[in-house]
C-alpha positions in Angstrom: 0.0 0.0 0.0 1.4 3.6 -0.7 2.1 6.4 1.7 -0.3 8.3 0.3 -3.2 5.6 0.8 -2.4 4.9 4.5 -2.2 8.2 5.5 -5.8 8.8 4.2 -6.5 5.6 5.6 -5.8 6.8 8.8 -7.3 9.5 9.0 -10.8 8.1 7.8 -10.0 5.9 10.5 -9.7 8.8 13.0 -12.8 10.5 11.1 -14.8 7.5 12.3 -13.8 6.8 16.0 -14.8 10.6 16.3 -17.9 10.3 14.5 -19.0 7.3 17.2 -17.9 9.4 20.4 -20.6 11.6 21.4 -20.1 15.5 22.0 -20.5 16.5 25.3 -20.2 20.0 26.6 -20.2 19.8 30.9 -21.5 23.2 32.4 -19.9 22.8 36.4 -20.0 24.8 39.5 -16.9 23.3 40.3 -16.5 24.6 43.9 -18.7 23.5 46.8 -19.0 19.7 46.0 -16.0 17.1 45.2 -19.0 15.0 43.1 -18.0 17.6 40.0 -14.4 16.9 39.9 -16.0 13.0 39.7 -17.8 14.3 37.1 -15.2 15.9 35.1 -13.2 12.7 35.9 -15.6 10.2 33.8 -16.2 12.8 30.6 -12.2 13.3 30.6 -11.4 9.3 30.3 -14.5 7.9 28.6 -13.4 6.2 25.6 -17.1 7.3 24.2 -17.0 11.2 24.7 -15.5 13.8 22.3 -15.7 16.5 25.0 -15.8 19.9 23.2 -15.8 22.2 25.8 -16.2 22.9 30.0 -17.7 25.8 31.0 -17.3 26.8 35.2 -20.9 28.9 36.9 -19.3 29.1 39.9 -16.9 32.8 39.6 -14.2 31.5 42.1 -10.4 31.7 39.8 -9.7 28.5 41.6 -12.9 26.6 40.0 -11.0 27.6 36.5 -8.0 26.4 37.8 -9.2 23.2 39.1 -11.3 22.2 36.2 -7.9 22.6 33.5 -5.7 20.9 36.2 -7.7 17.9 35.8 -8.7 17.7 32.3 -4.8 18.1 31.8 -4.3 15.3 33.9 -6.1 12.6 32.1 -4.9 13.7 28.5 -7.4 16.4 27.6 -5.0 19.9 28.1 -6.8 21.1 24.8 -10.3 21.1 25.8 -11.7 25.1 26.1 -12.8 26.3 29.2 -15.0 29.0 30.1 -15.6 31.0 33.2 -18.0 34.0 34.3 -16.6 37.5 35.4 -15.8 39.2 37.4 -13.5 36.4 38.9 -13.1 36.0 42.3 -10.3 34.4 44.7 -13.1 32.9 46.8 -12.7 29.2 48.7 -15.5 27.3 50.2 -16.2 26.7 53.8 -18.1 24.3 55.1 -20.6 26.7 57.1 -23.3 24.3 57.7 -22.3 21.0 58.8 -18.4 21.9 59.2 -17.2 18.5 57.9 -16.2 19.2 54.6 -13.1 20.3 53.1 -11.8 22.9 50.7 -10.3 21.2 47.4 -10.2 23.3 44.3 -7.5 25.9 45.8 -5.1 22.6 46.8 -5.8 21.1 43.7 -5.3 24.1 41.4 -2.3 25.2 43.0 -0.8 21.1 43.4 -1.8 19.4 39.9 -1.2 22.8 37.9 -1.3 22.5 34.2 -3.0 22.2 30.9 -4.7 26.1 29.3 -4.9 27.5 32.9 -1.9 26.7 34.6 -1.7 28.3 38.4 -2.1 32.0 38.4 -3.8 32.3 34.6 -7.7 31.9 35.2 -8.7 35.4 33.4 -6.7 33.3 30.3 -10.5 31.1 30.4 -13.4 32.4 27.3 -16.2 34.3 28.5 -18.6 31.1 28.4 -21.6 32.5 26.4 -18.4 32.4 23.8 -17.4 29.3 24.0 -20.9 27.8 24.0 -20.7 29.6 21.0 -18.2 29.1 19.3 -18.3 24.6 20.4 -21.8 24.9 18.9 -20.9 26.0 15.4 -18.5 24.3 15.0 -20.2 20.8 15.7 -22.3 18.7 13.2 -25.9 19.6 13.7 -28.0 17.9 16.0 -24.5 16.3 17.7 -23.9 17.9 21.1 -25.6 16.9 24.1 -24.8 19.7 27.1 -24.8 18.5 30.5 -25.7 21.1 33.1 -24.0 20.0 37.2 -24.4 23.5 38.9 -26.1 26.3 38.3 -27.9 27.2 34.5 -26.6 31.3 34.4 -24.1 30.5 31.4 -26.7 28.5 29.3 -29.6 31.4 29.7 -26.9 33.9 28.4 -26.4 31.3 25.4 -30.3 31.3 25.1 -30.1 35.4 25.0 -26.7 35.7 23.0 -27.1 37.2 19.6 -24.9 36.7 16.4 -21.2 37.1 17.0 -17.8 36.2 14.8 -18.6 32.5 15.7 -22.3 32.1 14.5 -25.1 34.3 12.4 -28.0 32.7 14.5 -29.6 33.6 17.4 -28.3 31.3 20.9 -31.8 30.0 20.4 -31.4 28.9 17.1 -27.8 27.9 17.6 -29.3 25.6 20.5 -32.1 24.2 17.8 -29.9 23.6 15.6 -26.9 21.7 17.3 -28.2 20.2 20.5 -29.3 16.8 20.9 -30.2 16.8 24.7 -29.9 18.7 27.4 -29.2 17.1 30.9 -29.8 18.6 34.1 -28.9 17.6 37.0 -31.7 19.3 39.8 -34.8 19.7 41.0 -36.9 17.3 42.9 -39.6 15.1 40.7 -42.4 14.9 40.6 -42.0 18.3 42.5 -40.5 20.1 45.6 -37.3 21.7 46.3 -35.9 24.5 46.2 -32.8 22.6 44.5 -29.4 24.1 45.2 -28.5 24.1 41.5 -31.5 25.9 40.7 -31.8 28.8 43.5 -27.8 28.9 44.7 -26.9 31.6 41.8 -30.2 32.8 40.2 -33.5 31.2 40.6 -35.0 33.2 37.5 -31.7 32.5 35.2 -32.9 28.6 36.3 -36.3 29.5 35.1 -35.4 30.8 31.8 -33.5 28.3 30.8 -35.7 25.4 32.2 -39.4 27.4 31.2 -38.1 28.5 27.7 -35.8 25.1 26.1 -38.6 24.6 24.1 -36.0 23.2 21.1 -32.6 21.8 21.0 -33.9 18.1 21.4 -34.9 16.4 24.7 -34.4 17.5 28.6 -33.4 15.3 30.9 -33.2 15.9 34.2 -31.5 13.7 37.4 -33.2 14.9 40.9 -31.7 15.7 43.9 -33.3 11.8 45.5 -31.6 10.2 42.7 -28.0 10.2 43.4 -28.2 11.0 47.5 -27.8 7.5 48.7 -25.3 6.7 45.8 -22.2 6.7 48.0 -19.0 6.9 45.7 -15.2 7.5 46.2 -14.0 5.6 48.3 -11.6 3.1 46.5 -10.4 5.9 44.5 -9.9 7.6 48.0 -8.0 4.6 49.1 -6.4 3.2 46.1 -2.8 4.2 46.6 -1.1 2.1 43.5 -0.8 4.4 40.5 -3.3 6.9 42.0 -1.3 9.2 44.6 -0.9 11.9 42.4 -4.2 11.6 41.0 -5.9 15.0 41.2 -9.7 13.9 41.7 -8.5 11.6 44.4 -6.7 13.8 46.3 -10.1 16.4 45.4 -12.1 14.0 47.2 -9.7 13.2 50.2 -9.3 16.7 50.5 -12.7 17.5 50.7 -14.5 14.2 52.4 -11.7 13.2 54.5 -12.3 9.3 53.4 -15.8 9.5 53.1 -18.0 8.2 50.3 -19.9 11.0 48.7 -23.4 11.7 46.9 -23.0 10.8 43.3 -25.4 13.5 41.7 -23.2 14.8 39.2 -21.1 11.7 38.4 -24.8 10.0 37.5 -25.8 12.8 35.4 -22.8 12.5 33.2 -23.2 8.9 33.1 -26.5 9.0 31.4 -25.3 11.6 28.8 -22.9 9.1 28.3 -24.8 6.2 27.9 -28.6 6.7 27.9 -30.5 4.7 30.3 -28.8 1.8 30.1 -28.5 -0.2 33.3 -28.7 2.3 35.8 -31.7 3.8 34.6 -35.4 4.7 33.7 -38.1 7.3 33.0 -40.2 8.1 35.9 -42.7 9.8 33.8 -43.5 7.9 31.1 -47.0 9.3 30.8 -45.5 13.0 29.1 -45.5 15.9 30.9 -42.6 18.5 31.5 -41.1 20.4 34.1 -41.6 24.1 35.1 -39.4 25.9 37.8 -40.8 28.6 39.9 -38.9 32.2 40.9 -37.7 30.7 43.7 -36.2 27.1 42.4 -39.0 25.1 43.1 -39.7 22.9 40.6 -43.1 20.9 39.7 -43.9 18.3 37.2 -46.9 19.4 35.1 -48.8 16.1 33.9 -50.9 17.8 31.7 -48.9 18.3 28.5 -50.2 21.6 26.7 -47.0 23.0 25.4 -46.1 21.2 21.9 -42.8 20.6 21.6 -41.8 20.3 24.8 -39.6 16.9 25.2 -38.9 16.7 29.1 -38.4 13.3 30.9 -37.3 12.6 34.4 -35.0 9.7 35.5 -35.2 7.1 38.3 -32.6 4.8 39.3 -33.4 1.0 37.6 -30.7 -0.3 40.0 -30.2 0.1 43.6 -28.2 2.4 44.9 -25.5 0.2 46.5 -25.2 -1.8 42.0 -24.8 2.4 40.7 -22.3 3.2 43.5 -20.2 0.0 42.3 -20.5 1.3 38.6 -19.5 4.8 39.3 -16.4 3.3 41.6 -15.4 1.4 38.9 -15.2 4.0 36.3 -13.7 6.3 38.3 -10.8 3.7 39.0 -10.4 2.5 35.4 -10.6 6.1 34.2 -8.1 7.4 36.7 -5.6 4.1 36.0 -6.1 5.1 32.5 -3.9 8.0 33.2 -1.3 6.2 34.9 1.1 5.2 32.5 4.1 2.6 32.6 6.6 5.0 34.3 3.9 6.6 36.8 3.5 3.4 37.6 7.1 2.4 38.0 8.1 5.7 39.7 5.1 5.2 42.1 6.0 1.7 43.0 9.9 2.4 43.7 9.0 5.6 45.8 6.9 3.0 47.5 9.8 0.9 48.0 12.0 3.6 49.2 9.6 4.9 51.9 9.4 1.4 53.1 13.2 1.2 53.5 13.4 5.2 55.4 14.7 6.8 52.3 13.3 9.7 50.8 15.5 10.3 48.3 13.4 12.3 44.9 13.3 9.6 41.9 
């Protein structure tokens, strides 16, 4: 075969192994909870996810930080990421139960690298641009967007108007790209208010949630669905390959050893891979979903909106068979980035702590 042939060989080969991996944009408020760095963890190492972009809701510098530090980790340096402004150099306390940890300054500072190395979080797009600009540039109807904090930077996509990137309108460029939209919050069939909804701003939540009316179907993962899915812990305490893992030491930094609601992990999951296993519709009689001013939410049975595509999920398997399936992802994800000399260099400064030395290999 000639030169010429198997280069173009290879790269309809590449053209196709893109082609199967599904687009995924993650939309994180990377900051108060570990389960987004868990998140970011399974989108980053899936071998089925093309991930196009990460956009942060949360303004903290260190959330910008955090979110590159990671994705540079586990291979994926050149993925975009966006960030609100004004920034802030804000960390989170635990006011209410005092048990929880602060990660994302440790890990930002620790793991630094990829687009926003330590210090460089006004380097991050605006993330109504990036939405933007991820969007055009996709095939149509290709991206699914998965929402794991609050939904400010996807209502200024809906509002955004033609730029350099795109002649539509955000609505349009929403109609015409997006497959799905996943949400994780809310409480189904109703109740709340749900933290991801009213933490930033409860009518930002509304427009987005009140107004998708095209750019495919709405999922959305409720607040009961992942709160007894306790995840983490053998990444926490999986030493072998893993101690300069950053999402590991996120989690012991911010749990102390403890398991921890898998809300977001779950969410990603299904963009993922659909229902599979894990999960099923809890309304398949129609309906949609309609969020109040103050981030209540309540399913409305009565379907008189056409076009409207919302669905709900519910666990298929219990929580103890999901928390298994998240613990092993997260493990064969974060062993995925361990290569032959991490491993080596992790196993002889193993060796050489055992043995009191401490020299730097």
């Amino acid at each position: 075969m000639k030169r010429l042939d198997l280069v173009l060989l290879f790269i309809a080969s590449i053209t196709l192994a893109l082609a199967t991996k599904k687009n995924l944009i993650i939309d994180t408020d990377l900051f108060s909870d570990v389960d987004d760095a868990g998140a970011l963890l399974l989108a980053a190492t899936s071998p089925d996810v093309n991930l196009l972009a990460v956009n942060v809701n949360h303004p903290s510098s260190y959330s910008a930080l955090t979110a590159s530090a990671i994705l540079a980790h586990y291979g994926k340096a050149h993925v975009p990421i966006g960030i609100p402004r004004p920034l802030t150099n804000t960390t989170f306390f635990d006011a209410w139960f005092f048990a929880l940890g602060e990660y994302t300054s440790k890990v930002a500072y620790h793991f630094s690298g990829g687009s926003l190395p330590w210090g460089r979080a006004e380097d991050a797009w605006n993330p109504v641009v990036l939405y933007r600009k991820a969007l055009a540039e996709a095939e149509d109807g290709s991206v699914t967007i998965v929402s794991i904090g609050f939904l400010d930077n996807l209502s200024g996509l809906l509002n955004s108007t033609a730029d350099t990137h795109s002649p539509l309108t955000g609505r349009d460029l929403v109609s015409r790209k997006v497959a799905e939209l996943v949400v994780m919050g809310g409480v189904y069939p109703s109740g709340g208010p749900s933290w991801n909804f009213w933490g930033s701003n409860a009518s930002l939540a509304a427009h987005v949630i009140n107004t998708w009316d095209r750019g495919g179907r709405v999922t959305f993962l409720g607040n009961d669905v992942g709160k007894h899915v306790l995840t983490g812990g053998p990444l926490m305490t999986t030493m072998k390959g893993l101690a300069t893992d950053p999402v590991r030491m996120a989690y012991i930094y911010y749990s102390y050893y403890n398991p921890r609601p898998s809300w977001d992990p779950l969410a990603v999951l299904y963009a993922i891979n659909g229902l599979g296993d894990l999960f099923e519709h809890g309304n398949e009689g129609g309906g949609y979903n309609h969020v109040e001013p103050d981030g209540t939410n309540r399913w409305v049975w009565d379907d008189e909106q056409a076009g409207r595509d919302h669905f709900f999920l519910r666990l298929k398997a219990d929580n103890e068979t999901a928390a298994a399936e998240v613990d092993r992802l997260f493990l064969r994800g974060a062993l995925s980035a361990v290569g032959e000399k991490g491993l080596a260099q992790e196993n002889a400064s193993s060796l050489c702590r055992s043995c009191g030395h401490h020299e730097e290999l």
